[in-house]
Each structure stands twice: as C-alpha cells, then as structure tokens.
C-alpha positions in Angstrom: -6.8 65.6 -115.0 -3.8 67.3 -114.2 -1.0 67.7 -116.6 3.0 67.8 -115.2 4.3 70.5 -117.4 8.0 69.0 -118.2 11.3 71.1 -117.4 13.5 72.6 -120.5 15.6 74.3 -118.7 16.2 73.7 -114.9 19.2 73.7 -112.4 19.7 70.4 -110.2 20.5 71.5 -106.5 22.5 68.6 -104.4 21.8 69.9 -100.8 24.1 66.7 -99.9 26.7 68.2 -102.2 26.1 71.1 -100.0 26.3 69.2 -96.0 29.6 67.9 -97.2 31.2 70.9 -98.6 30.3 72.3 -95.1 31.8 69.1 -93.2 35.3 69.2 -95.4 35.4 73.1 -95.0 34.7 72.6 -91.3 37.6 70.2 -90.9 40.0 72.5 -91.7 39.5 74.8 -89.1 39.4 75.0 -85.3 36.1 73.4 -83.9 36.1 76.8 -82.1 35.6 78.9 -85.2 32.2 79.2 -86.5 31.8 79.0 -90.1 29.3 82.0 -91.7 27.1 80.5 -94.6 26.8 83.6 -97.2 23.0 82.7 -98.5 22.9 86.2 -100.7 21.6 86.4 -103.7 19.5 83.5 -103.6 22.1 81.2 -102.3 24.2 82.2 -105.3 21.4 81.2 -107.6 20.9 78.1 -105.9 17.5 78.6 -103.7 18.0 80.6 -100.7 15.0 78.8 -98.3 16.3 75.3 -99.5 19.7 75.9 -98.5 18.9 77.7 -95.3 17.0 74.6 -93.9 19.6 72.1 -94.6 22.3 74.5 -93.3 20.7 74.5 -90.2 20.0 71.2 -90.0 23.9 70.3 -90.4 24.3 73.2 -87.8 25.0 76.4 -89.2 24.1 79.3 -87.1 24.9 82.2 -88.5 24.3 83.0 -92.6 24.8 86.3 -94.2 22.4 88.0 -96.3 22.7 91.3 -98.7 19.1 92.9 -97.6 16.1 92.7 -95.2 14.2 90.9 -98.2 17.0 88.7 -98.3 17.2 87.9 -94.8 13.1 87.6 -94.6 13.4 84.6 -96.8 16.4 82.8 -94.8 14.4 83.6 -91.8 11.3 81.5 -92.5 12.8 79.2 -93.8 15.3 78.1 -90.8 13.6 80.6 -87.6 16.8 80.3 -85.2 19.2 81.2 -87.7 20.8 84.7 -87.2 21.1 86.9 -89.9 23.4 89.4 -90.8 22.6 92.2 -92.8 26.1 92.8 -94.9 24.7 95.8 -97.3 23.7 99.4 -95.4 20.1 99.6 -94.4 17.7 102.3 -95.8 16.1 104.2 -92.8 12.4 103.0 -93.5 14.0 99.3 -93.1 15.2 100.1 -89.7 11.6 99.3 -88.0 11.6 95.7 -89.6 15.3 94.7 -87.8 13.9 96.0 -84.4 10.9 93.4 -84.6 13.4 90.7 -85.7 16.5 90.2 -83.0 18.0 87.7 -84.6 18.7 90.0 -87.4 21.9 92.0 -87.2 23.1 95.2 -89.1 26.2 96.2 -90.2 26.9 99.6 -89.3 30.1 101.7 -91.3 29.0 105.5 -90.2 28.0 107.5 -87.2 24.7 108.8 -89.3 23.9 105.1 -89.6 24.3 104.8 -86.0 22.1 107.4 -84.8 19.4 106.4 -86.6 19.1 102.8 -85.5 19.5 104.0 -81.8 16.8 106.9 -81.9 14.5 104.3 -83.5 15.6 101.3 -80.6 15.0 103.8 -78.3 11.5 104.7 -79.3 10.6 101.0 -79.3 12.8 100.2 -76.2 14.5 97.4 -77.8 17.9 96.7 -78.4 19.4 96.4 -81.9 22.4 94.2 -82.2 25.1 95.4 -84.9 28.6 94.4 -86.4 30.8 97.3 -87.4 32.8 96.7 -90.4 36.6 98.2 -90.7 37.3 99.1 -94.6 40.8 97.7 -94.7 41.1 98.9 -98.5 37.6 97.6 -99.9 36.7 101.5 -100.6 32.8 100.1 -100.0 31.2 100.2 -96.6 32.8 100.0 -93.5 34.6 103.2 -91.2 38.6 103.7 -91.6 40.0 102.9 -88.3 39.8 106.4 -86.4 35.9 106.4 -87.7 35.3 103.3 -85.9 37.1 104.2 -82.7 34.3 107.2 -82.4 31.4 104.8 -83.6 32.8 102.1 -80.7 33.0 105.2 -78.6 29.0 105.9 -79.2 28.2 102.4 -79.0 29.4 101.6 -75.2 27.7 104.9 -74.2 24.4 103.8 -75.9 21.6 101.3 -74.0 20.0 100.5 -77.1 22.6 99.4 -79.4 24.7 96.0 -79.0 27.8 95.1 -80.1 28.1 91.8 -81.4 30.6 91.7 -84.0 33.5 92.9 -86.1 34.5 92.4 -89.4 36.4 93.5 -93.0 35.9 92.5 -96.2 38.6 91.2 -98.7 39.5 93.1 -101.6 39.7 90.0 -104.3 37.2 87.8 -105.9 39.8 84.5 -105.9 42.9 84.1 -104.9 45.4 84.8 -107.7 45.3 88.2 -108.2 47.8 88.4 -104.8 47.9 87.5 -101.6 50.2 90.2 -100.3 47.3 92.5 -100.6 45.3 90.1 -98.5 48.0 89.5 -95.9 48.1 93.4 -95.6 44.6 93.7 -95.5 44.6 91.4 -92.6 47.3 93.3 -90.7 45.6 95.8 -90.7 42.8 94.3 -89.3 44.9 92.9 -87.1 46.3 96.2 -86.0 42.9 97.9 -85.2 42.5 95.0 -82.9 45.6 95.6 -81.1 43.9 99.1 -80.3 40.7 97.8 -78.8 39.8 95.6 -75.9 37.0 93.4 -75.3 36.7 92.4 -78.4 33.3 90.9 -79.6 33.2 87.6 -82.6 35.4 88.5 -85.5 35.2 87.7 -89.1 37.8 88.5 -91.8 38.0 85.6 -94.0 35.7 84.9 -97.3 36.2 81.5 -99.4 39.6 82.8 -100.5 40.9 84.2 -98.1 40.7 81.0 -95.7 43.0 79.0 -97.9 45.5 82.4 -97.7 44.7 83.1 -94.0 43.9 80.0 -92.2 46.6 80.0 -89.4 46.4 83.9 -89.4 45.9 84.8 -85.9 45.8 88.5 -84.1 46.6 88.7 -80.9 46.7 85.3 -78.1 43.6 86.5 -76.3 41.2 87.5 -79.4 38.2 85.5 -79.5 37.8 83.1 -82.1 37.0 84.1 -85.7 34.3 83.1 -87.9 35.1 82.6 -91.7 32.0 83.7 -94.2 32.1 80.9 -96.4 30.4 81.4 -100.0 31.8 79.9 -103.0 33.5 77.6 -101.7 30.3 76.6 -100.0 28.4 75.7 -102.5 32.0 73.9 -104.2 32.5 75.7 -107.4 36.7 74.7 -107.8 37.5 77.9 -109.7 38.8 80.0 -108.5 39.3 77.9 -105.6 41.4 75.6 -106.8 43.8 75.9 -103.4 40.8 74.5 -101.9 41.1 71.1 -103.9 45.1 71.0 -103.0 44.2 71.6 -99.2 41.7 68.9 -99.0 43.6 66.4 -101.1 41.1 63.1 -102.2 38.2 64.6 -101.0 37.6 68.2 -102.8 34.5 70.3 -102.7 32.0 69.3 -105.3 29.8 71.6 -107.1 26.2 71.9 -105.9 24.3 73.1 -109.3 24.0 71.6 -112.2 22.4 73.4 -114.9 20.2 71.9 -117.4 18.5 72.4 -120.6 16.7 70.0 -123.4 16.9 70.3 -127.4 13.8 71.7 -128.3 14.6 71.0 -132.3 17.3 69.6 -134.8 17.3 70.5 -138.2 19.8 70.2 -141.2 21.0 73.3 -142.6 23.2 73.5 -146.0 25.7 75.2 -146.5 25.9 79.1 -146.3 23.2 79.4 -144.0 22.9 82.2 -141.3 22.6 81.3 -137.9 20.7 83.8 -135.5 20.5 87.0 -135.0 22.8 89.2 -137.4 23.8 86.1 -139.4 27.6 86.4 -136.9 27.6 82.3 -138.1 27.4 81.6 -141.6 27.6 77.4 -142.1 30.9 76.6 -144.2 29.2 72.9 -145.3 26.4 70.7 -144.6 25.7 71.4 -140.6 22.9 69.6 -138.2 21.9 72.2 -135.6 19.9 71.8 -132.6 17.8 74.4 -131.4 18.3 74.4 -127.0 15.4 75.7 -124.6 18.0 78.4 -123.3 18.7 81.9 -123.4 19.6 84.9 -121.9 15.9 85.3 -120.3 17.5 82.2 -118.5 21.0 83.4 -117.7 22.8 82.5 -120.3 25.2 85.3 -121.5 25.0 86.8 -125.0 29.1 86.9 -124.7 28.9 83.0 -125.5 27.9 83.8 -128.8 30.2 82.1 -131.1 32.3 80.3 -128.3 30.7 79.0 -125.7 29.8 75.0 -125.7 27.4 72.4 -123.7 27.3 69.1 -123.2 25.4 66.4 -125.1 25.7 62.8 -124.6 29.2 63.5 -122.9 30.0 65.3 -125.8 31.1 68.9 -126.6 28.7 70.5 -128.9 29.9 74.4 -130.1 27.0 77.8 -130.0 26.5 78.9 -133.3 25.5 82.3 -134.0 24.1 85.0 -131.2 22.3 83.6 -128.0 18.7 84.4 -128.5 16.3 85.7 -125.4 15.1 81.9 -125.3 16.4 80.0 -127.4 20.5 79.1 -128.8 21.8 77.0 -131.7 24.8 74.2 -131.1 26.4 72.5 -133.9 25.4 68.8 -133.5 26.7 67.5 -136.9 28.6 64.8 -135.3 26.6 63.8 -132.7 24.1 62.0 -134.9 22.1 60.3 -132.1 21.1 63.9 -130.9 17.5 64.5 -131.2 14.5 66.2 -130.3 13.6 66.3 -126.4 17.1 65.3 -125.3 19.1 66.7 -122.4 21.6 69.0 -122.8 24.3 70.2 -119.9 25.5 73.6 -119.8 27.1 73.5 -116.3 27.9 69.9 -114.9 28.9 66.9 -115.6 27.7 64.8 -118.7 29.8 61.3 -119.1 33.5 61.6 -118.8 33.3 65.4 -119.5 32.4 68.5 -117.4 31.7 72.0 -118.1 32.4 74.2 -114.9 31.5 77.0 -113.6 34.9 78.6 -114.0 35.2 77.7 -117.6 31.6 79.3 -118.9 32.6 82.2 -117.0 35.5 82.3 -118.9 33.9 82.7 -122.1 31.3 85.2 -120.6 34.4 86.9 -119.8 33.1 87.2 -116.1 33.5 85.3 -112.7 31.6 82.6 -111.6 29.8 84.6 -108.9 28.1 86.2 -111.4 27.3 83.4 -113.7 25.5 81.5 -110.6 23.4 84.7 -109.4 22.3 84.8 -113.6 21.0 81.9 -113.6 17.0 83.0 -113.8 13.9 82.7 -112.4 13.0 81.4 -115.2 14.9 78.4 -114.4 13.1 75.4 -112.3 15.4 74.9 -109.4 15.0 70.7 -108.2 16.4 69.6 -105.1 17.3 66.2 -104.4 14.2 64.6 -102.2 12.1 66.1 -104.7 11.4 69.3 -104.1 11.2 72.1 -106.8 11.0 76.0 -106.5 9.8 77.1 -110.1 
C-alpha cells in the first residue's frame, strides 16, 4: 500500500496569483507593448515549467531565461514560447540554439558574433539574436560604437537575424535613484536616434516600468516590450510604486513558504540554544524545533532575529539556523504543538511576513531570497500539482 509521505517544508505556488499580476501589469501599459515574462532561475524559485504553461495560456509570448538549460525547461513545457537567452553562450552551446529557432541569443561582442554565424552557416540555418547596449550596467552588452560595427556585420551576414534590442538597468528596486535610470534610458534613447530600422525594443525591468512607463524614444520607434520579473510574480518590496500605481487592486505575492514544528520542548533557564550557544534562555522558555534550514533556503543571517508565523502569531529564531532544522521561541503561544504549521513567507491570520522584510534580516534582497529557496523544498501548485 502506498504511503503519501507528508510535506515539512514546502512553498505554495498560486499560478492565479500569477494570471492576475500579469492582467494588472498589462493594464498599465499600451495593448501594443508586449510584456517579457523573466522565468530565470526557476521562475524565481517558483517552478519554471509550471509558470511557463500558465503564462502561455494567459498569452505570454516571449519569457527570458539565463541559460540553454534554462530555456530547455521553459521550452517543453510551453513549445511556442520564444526564448531569450539573456547570459552569453559558451561556444559548445551554440549547436543546441541552431536546432531550436525559437531560441534567441543575446549577442554583446564581435567574437560572439562570429562564432554563431560560422556555425549557422555550416548548418545553413539562421540564428536569430538581440544585441544588448551596456548603458552603464559594466556586464554584457557592446558600448554604443561596438554595436554600430556588430549592426554593421549583422546586415552583411545571411545567417544571423536581427530581432531585437535591449539594455539592462543598473538597480535592483527603485529607491536607490531614478536619475540614473532616466539617464540610462537617454542613452538608450540616443543610440536609437543613430540607427534606422529599428527591430522590438526592451529597456524596462519591474522597476523601471513604474519610473519609465510614458518614456518614449523617438515617434516612429516600434513598440517596446518591458521584462517583467518581480513584479510578476507580486513581491511588493521593493516595488511598492507598483501598489500606489494600481491603487485597490495591487499585485499579490505568488509563494508562500511553509514549514511544520517538528518538536516543542521546555527548556529552563540558562540553556543554550544551537550551534555555539549565541542564545542562552534568560527564564523558563518553550521552544519549537521547525523542519527548516539552510539546506532549504533559509539564511544563517536570521540567526538571532529573524521570525515566522504561528497561529497568526510572531514567534522569534533562537540561536544559529541549523542545516535542517531552527528553534523559535514559542513560550507564549501555548497552543503550539507538535506537527503544526508554521509560515515563514506569507500570510498567517491578520499578520504577514514578506518577502521584503526576511530579506531584510538576511541583509539581502528578495531576489535572492526567492531563488534560495531549495530543492529541497516541495513546490504545490494550486489544481494540485507538486514538483518535489
């Protein structure tokens, strides 16, 4: 007979959560500009394959992947999407993007450039390709007379097409000064004035379409796509201009993140807690023991100050995180016992832990809080279906 083995630590995925952040981020923007879904990373943690099929299914045409592994997944799982490659290729990767033409590469250098032409030549296929402009990134992408020659190569060459233009942002949220974005995008803006038939463009990332949203290059420039990520999958920080713009109906977080107590035991006073005792009990103190650690994302930086929710309470880690386990401080919440659920992103009764705020004592950004969160951890999606 076979046994269900029960979750202690999982993420909930709402793909609905998901289809509406797409329709309220759609609705700010012309019907004209196509929105790019950023599904790198494992859909920031949340199940690339999942989120590709109900993407397309509300859709989305375009998503944006970090690598050819990446972009395999997002491929089987929703065939007509196109896919664009945003990191460089490695040169034995080439041969995989000339079998698969809806996958498109970014291209920042003539070297790059060569190489995918001398191997779509060979094959006598075409490779489609978006050159990226570094407008003060300092990453990938060509400075503006490094382009000009690549653009130059590019309308001489049978093999290669080009289908896109784009820069990346040089922030991670929107407070640390949109004058550098605004002067990023004029300079985008003035490499365009420089070029004609200009294929799709795409400048704008979560932030930078609340910043840029009426930004506009010249009358005649086709319409621009904006590669939505974050906001996407409706993390409010540090987005929160995103809640003002769309008023009563904000984005709502996709993920919530899950674990159970796996023990609860009375400790008197002066006990150690964890690793190198950093938590000594001052009086008589009811700790539960969670199914969570940093084998499951959960950053060693909460030690001491993070919380979690139990019973729509807020419940303080004691001591270091452990690999798989952690210690809260459930002294007085006396109904907490053994088995229970425990929230440590999400929602539990009246309270909620976000993204932004266990970032903020990880001391990191939510990005990488999301893309943490480990194997390890189930991943359900609502209809029932679970990626383990």
């Amino acid at each position: 007979m076979k046994t269900e083995i029960p979750f202690r630590c999982w993420a909930e995925i709402d793909l609905d959560a998901l289809a509406g952040n797409l329709r309220q981020l759609r609705s700010l923007r012309d019907k004209s500009e196509p929105l790019i879904a950023v599904i790198k990373a494992n859909a920031y943690g949340h199940g690339a394959e999942p989120v590709a099929r109900r993407l397309w299914r509300e859709g989305v045409r375009m998503a944006a992947v970090a690598n050819v592994r990446e972009a395999a997944a997002v491929s089987r799982a929703a065939p007509g999407l196109k896919v664009l490659l945003l990191s460089p290729l490695l040169p034995v990767e080439i041969g995989l993007l000339i079998k698969r033409p809806r996958w498109i590469a970014t291209v920042s250098s003539l070297g790059e450039l060569a190489l995918f032409e001398r191997a779509a030549a060979r094959q006598r296929k075409k490779i489609s390709v978006h050159l990226e402009l570094d407008t003060g990134m300092g990453r990938t992408g060509a400075f503006s007379r490094g382009l000009i020659e690549l653009l130059r190569r590019i309308r001489k060459s049978q093999w290669i097409e080009w289908s896109g233009l784009f820069s990346h942002l040089t922030f991670e949220d929107i407070n640390c000064g949109s004058a550098r974005q605004l002067a990023q995008f004029k300079a985008f803006c003035g490499f365009l004035s420089r070029t004609e038939k200009l294929p799709f463009l795409h400048f704008e990332s979560s932030s930078g379409g609340v910043i840029l949203p009426g930004a506009r290059g010249r009358r005649d420039d086709p319409p621009r796509g904006m590669r939505c990520g974050l906001a996407l999958y409706g993390i409010p920080e540090p987005l929160s201009a995103w809640t003002r713009k769309l008023g009563a109906h904000p984005l709502r977080p996709v993920l919530t993140w899950k674990t159970r107590i796996g023990l609860v035991r009375e400790m008197p006073a002066g006990t150690p807690i964890s690793y190198g005792g950093t938590f000594r009990t001052r009086r008589k103190t009811r700790v539960a023991v969670l199914c969570a650690g940093y084998a499951d994302g959960l950053p060693r930086k909460l030690s001491n100050r993070g919380e979690v929710l139990i019973h729509g309470r807020r419940c303080r880690i004691l001591g270091r995180v452990t690999m798989d386990m952690v210690m809260v401080d459930v002294t007085r919440l006396p109904r907490a016992r053994w088995g229970d659920e425990v929230v440590l992103i999400g929602k539990s009764g009246r309270d909620e832990i976000t993204a932004g705020e266990f970032a903020g004592w990880a001391e990191t950004i939510s990005y990488e809080v999301l893309c943490g969160i480990s194997s390890r951890v189930s991943r359900i999606y609502e209809g029932g279906g679970v990626e383990s």
